[in-house]
Backbone as JSON Lines, residues from 0, in Angstrom:
{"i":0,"aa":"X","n":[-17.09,110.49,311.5],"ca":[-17.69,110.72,310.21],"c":[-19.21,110.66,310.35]}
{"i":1,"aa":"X","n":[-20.09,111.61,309.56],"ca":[-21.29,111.74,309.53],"c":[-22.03,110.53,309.39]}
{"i":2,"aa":"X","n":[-23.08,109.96,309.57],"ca":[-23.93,109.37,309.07],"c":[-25.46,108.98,308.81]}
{"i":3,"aa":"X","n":[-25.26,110.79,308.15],"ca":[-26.22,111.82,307.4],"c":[-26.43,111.34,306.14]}
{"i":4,"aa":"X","n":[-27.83,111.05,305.55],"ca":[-27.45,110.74,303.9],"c":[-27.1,111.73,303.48]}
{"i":5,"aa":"X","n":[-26.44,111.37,302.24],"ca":[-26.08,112.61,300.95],"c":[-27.39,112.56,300.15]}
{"i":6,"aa":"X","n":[-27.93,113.63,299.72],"ca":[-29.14,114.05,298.53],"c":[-28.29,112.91,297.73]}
{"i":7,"aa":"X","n":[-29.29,112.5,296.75],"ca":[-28.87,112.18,295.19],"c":[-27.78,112.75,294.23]}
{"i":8,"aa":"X","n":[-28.14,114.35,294.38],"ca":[-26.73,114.92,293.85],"c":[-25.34,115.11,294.54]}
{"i":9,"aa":"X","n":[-25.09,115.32,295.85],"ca":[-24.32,115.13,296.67],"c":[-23.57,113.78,296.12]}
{"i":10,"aa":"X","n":[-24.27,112.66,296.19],"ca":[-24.21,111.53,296.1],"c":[-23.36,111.21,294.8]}
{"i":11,"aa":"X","n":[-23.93,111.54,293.68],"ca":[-23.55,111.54,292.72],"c":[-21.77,112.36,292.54]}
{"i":12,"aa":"X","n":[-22.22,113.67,293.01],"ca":[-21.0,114.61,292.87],"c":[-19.74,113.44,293.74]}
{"i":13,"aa":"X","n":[-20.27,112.98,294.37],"ca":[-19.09,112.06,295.4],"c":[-18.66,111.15,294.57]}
{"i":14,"aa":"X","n":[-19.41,110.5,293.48],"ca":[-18.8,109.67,292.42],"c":[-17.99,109.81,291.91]}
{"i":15,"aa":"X","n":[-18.06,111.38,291.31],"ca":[-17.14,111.54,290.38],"c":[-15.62,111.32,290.59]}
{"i":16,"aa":"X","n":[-14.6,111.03,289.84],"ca":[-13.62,110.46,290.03],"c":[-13.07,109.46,290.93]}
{"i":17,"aa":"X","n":[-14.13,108.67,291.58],"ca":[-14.46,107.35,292.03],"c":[-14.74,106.13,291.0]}
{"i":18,"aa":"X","n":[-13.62,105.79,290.39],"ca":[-13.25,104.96,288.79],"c":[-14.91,103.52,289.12]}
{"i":19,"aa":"X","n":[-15.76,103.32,288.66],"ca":[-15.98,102.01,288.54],"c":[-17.56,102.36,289.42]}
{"i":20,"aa":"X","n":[-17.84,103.09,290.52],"ca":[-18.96,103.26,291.08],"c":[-19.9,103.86,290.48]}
{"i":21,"aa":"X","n":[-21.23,103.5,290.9],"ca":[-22.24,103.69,290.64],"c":[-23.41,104.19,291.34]}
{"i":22,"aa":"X","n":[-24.04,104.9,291.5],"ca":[-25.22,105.26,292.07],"c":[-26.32,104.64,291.85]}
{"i":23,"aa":"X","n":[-27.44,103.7,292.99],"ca":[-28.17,102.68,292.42],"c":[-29.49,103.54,291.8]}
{"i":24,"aa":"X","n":[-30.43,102.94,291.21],"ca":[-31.3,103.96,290.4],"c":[-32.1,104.39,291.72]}
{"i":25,"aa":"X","n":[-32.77,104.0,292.78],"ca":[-33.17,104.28,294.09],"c":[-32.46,105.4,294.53]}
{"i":26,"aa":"X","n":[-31.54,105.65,294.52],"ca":[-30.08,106.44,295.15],"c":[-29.88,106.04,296.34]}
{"i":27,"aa":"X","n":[-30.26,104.42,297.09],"ca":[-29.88,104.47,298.21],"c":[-28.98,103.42,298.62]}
{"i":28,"aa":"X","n":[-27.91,103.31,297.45],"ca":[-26.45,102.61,297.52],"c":[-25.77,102.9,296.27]}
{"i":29,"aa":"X","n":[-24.39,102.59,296.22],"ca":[-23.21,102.91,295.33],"c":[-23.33,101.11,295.26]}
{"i":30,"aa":"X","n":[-22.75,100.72,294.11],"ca":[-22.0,99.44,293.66],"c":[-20.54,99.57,292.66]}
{"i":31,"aa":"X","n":[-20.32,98.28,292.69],"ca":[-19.33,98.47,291.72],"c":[-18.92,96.79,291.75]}
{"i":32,"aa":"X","n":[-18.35,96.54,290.64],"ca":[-17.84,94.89,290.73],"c":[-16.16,95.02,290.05]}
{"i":33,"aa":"X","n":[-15.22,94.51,291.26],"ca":[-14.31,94.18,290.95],"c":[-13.46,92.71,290.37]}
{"i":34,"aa":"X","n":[-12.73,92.85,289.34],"ca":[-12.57,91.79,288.8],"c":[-11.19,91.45,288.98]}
{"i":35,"aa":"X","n":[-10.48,90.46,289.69],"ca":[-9.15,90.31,289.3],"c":[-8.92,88.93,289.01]}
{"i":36,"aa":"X","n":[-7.23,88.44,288.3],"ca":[-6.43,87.79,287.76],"c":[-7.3,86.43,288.72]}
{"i":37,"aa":"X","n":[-7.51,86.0,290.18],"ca":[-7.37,85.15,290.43],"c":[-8.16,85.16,291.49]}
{"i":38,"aa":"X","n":[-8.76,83.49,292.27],"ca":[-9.33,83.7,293.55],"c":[-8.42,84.3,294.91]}
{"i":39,"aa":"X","n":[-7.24,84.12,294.79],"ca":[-6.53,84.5,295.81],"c":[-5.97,85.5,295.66]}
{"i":40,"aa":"X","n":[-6.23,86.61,294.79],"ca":[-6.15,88.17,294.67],"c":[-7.63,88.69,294.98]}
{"i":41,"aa":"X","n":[-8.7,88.12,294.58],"ca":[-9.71,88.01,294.82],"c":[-10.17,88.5,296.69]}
{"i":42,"aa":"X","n":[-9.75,87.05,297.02],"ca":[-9.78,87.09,298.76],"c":[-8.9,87.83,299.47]}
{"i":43,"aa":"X","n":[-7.91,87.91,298.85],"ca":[-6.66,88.87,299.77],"c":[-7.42,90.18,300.2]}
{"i":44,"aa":"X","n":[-7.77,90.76,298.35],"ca":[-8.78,92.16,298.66],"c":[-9.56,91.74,299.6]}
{"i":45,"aa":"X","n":[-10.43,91.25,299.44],"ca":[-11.56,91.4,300.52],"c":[-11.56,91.34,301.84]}
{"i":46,"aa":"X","n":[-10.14,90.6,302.15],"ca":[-9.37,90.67,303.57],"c":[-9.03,91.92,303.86]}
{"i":47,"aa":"X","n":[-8.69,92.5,302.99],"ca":[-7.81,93.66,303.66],"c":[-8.91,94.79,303.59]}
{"i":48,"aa":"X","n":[-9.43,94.77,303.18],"ca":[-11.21,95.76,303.37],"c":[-11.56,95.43,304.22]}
{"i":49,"aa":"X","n":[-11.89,93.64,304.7],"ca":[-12.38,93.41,305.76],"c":[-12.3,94.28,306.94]}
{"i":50,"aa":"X","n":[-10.68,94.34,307.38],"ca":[-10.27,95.47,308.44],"c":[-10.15,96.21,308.63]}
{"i":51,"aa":"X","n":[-10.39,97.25,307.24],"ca":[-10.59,98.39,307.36],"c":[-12.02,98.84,307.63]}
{"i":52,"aa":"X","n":[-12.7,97.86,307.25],"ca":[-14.5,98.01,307.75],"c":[-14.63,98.0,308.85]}
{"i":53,"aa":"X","n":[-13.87,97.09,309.52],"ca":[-14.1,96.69,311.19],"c":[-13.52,97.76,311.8]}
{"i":54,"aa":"X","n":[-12.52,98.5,311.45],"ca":[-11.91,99.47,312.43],"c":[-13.05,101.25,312.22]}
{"i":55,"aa":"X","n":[-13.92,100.69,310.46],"ca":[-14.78,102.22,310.5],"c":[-15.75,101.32,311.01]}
{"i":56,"aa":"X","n":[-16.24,100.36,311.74],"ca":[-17.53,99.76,312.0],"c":[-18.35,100.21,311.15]}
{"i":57,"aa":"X","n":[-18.39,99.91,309.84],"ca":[-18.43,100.09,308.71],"c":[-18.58,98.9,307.76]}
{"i":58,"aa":"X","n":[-19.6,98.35,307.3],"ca":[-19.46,96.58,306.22],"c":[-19.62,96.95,305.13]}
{"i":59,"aa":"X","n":[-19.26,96.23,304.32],"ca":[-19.85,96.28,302.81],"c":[-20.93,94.66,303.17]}
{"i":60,"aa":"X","n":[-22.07,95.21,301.84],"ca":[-22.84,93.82,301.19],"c":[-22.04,93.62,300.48]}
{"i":61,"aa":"X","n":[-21.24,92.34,300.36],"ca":[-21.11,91.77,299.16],"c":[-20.72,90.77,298.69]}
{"i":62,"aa":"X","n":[-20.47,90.16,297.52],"ca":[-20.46,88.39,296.9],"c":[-18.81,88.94,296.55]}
{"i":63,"aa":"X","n":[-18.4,86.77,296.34],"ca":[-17.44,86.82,295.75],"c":[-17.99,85.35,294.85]}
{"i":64,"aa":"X","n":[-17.27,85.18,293.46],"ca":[-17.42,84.32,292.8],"c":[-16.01,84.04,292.48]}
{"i":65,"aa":"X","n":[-14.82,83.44,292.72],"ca":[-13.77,83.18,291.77],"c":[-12.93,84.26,291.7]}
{"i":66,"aa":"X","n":[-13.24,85.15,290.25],"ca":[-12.36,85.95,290.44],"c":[-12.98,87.76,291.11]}
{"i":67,"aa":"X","n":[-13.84,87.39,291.1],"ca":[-14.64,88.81,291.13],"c":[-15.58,88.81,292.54]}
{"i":68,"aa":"X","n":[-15.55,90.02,293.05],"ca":[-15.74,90.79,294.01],"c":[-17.83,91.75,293.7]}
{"i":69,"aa":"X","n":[-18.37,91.29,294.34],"ca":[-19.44,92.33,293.88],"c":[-19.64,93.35,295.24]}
{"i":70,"aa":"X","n":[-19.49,94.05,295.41],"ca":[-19.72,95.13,296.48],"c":[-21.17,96.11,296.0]}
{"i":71,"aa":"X","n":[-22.27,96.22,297.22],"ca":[-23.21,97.36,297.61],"c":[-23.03,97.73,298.83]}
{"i":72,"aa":"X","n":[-22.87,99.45,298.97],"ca":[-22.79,100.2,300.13],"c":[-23.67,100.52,300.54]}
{"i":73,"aa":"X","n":[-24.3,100.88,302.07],"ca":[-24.67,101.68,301.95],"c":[-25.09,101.97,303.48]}
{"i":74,"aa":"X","n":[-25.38,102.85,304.24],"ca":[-25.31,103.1,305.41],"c":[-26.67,102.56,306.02]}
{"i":75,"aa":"X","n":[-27.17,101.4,306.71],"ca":[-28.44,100.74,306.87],"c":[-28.98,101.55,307.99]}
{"i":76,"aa":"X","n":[-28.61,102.35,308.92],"ca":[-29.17,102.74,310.33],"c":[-29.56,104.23,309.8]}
{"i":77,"aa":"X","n":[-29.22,104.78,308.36],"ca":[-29.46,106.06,307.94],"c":[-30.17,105.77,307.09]}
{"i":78,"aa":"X","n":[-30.2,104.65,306.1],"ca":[-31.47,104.74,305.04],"c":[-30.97,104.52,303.8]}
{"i":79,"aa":"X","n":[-29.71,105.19,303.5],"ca":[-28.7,105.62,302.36],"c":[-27.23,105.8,302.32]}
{"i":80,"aa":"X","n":[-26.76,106.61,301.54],"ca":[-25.46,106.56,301.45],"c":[-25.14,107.9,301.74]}
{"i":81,"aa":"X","n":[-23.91,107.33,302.66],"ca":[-23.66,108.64,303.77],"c":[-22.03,109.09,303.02]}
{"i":82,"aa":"X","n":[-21.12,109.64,303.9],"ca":[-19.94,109.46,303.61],"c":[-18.96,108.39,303.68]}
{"i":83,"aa":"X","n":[-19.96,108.3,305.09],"ca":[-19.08,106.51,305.46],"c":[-18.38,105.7,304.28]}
{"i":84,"aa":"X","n":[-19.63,105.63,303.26],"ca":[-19.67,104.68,302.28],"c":[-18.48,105.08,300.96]}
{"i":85,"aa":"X","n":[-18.7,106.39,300.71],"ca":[-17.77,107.22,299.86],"c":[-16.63,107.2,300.73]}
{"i":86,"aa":"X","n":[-16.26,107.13,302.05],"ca":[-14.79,107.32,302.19],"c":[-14.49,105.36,302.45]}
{"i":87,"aa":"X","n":[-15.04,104.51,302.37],"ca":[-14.86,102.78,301.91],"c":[-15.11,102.77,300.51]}
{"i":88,"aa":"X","n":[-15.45,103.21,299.86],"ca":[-15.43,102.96,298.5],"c":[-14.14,103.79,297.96]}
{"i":89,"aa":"X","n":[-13.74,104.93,298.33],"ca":[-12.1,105.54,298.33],"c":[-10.8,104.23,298.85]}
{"i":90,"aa":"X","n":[-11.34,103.85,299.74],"ca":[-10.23,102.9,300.25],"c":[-10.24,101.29,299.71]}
{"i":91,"aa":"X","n":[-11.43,101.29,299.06],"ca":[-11.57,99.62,298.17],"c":[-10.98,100.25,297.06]}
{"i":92,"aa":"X","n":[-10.95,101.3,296.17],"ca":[-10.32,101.4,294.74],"c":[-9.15,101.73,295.16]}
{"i":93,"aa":"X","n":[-8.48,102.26,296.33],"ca":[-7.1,102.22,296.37],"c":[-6.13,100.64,296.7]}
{"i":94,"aa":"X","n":[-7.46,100.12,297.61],"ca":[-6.48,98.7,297.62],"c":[-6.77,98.2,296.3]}
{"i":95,"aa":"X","n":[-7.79,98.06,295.58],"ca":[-7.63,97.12,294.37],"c":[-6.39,97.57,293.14]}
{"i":96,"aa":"X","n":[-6.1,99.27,293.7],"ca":[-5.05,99.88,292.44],"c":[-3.48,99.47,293.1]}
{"i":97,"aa":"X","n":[-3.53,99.07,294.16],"ca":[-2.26,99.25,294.48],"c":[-2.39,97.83,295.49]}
């Protein structure tokens, strides 16, 4: 996978139907904050992202408080947000939906 930034609109267009993300006003990260039922739905997610990051050598920035998850993407050796980040932000809203 590339890790080319996307323009701003690129960027944006990659949002769309990406439930919950955001484009930062900079354009040079996506966020989003996930909220669930409990700390140990909480951590499970973030486990199981964990390894999917490690296998795209690929991280997220991000906090956990309790029940909620704060995630910023964004590709640090490119500047911005590449695909990398849009195809981990595809695979964090599928683990949090399912």
């Amino acid at each position: 996978m590339t890790r080319e930034t996307l323009g701003r609109e690129a960027a944006e267009a990659a949002l769309t139907g990406l439930e919950g993300w955001t484009l930062a006003q900079d354009g040079a990260s996506i966020g989003r904050t996930f909220t669930f039922v409990n700390f140990s739905e909480a951590f499970a997610f973030m486990t199981r992202v964990a390894l999917a990051a490690e296998k795209m050598d690929h991280h997220p920035d991000w906090s956990n408080v309790y029940k909620t998850v704060n995630v910023t993407l964004n590709t640090h050796d490119a500047g911005g947000v590449t695909a990398l980040d849009i195809d981990l932000a595809k695979k964090m809203n599928r683990y949090f939906g399912g």
